[in-house]
Structure formats: structure tokens, C-alpha cells
N, C-alpha and C positions, 0 to 999 in steps of 0.2 A: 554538845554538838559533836555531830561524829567532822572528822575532818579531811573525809573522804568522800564526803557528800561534794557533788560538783554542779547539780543541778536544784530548782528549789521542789523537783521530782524527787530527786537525794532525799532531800531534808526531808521529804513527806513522809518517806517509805522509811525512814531511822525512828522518825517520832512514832509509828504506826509499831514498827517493832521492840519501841521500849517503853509506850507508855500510852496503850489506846483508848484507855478509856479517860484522861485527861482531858480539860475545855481544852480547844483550838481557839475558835470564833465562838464570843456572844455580840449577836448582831441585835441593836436597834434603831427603827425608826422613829422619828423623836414627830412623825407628823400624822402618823397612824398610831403609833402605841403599841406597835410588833416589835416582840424579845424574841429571838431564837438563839438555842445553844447547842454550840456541836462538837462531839467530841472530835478527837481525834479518828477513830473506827469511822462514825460516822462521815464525818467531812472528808476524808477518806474513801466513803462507798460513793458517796455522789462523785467524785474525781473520777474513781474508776469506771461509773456508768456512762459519765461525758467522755470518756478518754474512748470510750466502744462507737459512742457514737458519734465523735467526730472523727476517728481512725475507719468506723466501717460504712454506717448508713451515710456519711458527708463526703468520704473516699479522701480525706486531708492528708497529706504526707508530709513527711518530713522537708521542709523550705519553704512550706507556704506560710503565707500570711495571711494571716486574719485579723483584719478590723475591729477591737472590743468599743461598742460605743454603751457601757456600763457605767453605772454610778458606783459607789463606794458601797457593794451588798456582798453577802455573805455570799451570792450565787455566781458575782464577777470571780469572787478568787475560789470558786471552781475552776471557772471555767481558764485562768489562771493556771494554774495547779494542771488540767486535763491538756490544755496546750504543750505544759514543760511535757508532759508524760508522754508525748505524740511528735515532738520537734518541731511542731507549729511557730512560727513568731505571732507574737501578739503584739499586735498595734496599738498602741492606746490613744485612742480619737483619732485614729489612721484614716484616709479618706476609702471611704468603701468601695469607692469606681475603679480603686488601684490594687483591693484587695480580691484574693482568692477566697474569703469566705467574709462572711460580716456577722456577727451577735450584737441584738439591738435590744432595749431597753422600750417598753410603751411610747417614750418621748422622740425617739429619734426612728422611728419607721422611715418615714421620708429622706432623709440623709441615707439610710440603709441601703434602701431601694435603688441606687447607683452601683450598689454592687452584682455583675454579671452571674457570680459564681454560687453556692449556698447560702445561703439568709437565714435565721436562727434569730427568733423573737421571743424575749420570756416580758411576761407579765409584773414579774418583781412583787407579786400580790403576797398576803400574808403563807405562810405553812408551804411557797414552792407554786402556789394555784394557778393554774390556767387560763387563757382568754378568753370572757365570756363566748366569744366570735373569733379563732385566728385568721390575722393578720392576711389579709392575700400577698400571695407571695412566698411567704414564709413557713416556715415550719415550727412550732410549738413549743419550745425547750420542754414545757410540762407534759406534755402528752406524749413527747418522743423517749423522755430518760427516764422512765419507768421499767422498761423492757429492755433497759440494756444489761450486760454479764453485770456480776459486783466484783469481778477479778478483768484484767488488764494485762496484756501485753503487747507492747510497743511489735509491730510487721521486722521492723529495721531499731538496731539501738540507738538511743537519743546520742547524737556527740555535742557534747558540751562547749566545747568551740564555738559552734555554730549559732546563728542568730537565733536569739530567744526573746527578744523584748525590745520593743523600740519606745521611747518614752522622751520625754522632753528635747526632740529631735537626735536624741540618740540611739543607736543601735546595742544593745550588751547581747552579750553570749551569757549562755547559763551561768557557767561557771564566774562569768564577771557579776551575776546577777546577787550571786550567792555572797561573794566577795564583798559586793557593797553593802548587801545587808550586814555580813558582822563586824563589817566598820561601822556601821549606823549604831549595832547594838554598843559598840565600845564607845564611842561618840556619846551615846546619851546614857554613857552607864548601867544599862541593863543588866542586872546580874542573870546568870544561869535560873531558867523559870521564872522570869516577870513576867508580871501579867499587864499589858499595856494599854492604857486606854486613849482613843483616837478620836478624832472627827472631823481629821482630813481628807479629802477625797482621793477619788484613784486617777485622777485627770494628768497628775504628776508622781515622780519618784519618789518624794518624800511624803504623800499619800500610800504608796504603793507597799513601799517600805514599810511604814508604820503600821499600817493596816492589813500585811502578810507577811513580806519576806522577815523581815527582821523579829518579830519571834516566832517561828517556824528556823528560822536559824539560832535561835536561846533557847528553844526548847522551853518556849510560853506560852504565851497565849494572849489574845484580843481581845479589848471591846471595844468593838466597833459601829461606829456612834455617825446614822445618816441625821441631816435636820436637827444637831447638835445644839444649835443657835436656838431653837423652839424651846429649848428646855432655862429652866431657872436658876440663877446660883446656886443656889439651895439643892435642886431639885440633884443638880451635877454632884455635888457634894455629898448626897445622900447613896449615888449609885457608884462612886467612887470606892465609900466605906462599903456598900453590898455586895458588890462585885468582889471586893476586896483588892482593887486596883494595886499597885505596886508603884509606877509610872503614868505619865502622860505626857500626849501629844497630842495640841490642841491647834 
């Protein structure tokens, strides 16, 4: 880890310049049977496509806030990831009536719908896919981030002070963001490049943690495990040794 990085933007853009074609996230769903894997380059392109289109076609600036009402997907810690790189704070289950923007998930349209400002619906379907029918209201995450740059630059620089993440009725700033995580990694003994495997959600810090910040700060990597409970001792054990797991968090 570089220790100069101050945002979990930092960390993205160190891991990208020292090692891009490394897994970042392998995400599954344990209630569909969807694997994806991303590298670092790639989980990286989609960042910077979200990072275009919520800095240009959403007009989001640096202090707003946006409502993530996401489960534990490989597409939330984008959009994750596209926030820090914008100065956005990211709410997690933030109520959307009080946010400047809101990203919704199939299940929470209506909870969304309270929000006055931009609405942003993805599908969460297999390979990234779109809504048979989008959402009224809303705008398509899959059909808007195709067209966006694969290069990123922030209007104004991120300042790391500033609010980045609100989570378990807390507020952190980047840089506390970042903080926590490699206390988490020393906390659970992480060596430099473990490969973690999770199946906590993103609803809390210690989902959040384990499922992004914290190796993206070790310079590892994820597998990260929705519908976790679907799967069998057995079945856990076998994707443990395939994966080639290192850790868990369960």
C-alpha cells in the first residue's frame, strides 16, 4: 500500500498503476449462479465511466449526497469507488427524500422515488444487463455508462477531509475511510495480497470493509459472496480452495 493514498480513490489509482491486471472483485451470486471477475484495469474502467456520468450527465459535485440503496454487488463498489473519485458522499440506506441523488437497486424503486433530485436504477442483472422496461423516473445505469470517457478527471480536487461516507450513523472523511480500512486489515491479519472472501453485506462498515475498502488497502482482492447462506458447506469449501481464498469473512 502506498501510504500516501488518502482516499479509497488513492488506493484505486496505486493498485491500477502497480498491478492492473490483478483480480480486484470476484463477485457471486449464490441465488442465480452469476461469477464475475474483475480486474483491477477493468473495475477501474467502469469507475471511471461512472465517475463521467455522475460528475457530467448527473451535474453531482463535490458535497453532495447521494443515497446508495445497493446490496453487496460488484456494481455498488463502483459506484463506491466513482463517488470517492467525484467528492460525492455516499449514504448507505440514506433516506432518499434528503439526498441530492439516489442509485436504486430493482427492489427499492419506491423508497427511491422520494428522492427530488437524480435517480439512477440498475437492474443488478447478470454481465451489467438492463431493464427489460426502465424504470419511470429514472435513468438506466446500463444504458447511460456505456458512453461514458474510460479516463476521469475530477472539475475540482477530491479533499480528503471532507465527507465521504456515511454509514452506521456515521460520517467519515476519505481519508478516515482509508484509515479504517487498514486497521481492519491489521485487526484481521491480512497479509499484503490476501485474497478475502465475504458474505456480508454493504448495509454496514464491516460489510463495506470487507467487501472493498480493506483489500483495495492490502493490495488484494475479494470474493465477494451475495445469497452466501444458499450455498452448502461443502459447496463453500470447494470455492474457498478454487478461488484460492487466503481469509474469510463471514
Amino acid at each position: 500500500m502506498n501510504s500516501s493514498d488518502r482516499t479509497p480513490a488513492d488506493l484505486l489509482r496505486s493498485a491500477l498503476a502497480t498491478d492492473p491486471g490483478r483480480p480486484l472483485i470476484t463477485f457471486y451470486d449464490d441465488a442465480t449462479g452469476e461469477r464475475v471477475e474483475l480486474s483491477v484495469a477493468t473495475f477501474a474502467n467502469w469507475v471511471a465511466k461512472t465517475a463521467n456520468l455522475l460528475q457530467g450527465d448527473l451535474a453531482a459535485e463535490p458535497g453532495d449526497r447521494l443515497a446508495l440503496l445497493l446490496p453487496a454487488h460488484w456494481q455498488s463498489a463502483v459506484w463506491l469507488l466513482a463517488c470517492s473519485s467525484v467528492g460525492v458522499t455516499v449514504e448507505i440506506g440514506g433516506e432518499a427524500a434528503d439526498a441530492d441523488l439516489v442509485v436504486s437497486g430493482p427492489d427499492t424503486l419506491e423508497e427511491a422515488r422520494a428522492c427530488s433530485g437524480e435517480r439512477v436504477a440498475l437492474a443488478l442483472r447478470p454481465l451489467g444487463g438492463r431493464f427489460p422496461q426502465t424504470p419511470v423516473g429514472f435513468l438506466d445505469y446500463a444504458v447511460e455508462v456505456p458512453g461514458q470517457g474510460d479516463q476521469f478527471a475530477p472539475y475540482v480536487p477530491v479533499d480528503p477531509a471532507a465527507p465521504a461516507l456515511t454509514v452506521d450513523g456515521r460520517t467519515l472523511s476519505g481519508t478516515e475511510v482509508v484509515d479504517r480500512a487498514r486497521e481492519d486489515a491489521a485487526a484481521l491479519g491480512l497479509a499484503d495480497g490476501a485474497r478475502l472472501l465475504t458474505g456480508r453485506g454493504y448495509g454496514g462498515w464491516e460489510g463495506l470493509s470487507a467487501g472493498l475498502f480493506t483489500p483495495l488497502a492490502t493490495r488484494g482482492s475479494v470474493v465477494l459472496c451475495r445469497h452466501l447462506d444458499q450455498l452448502s458447506p461443502e459447496g463453500l469449501s470447494q470455492r474457498v480452495a478454487s478461488e484460492r481464498v487466503t481469509n474469510t469473512v463471514l
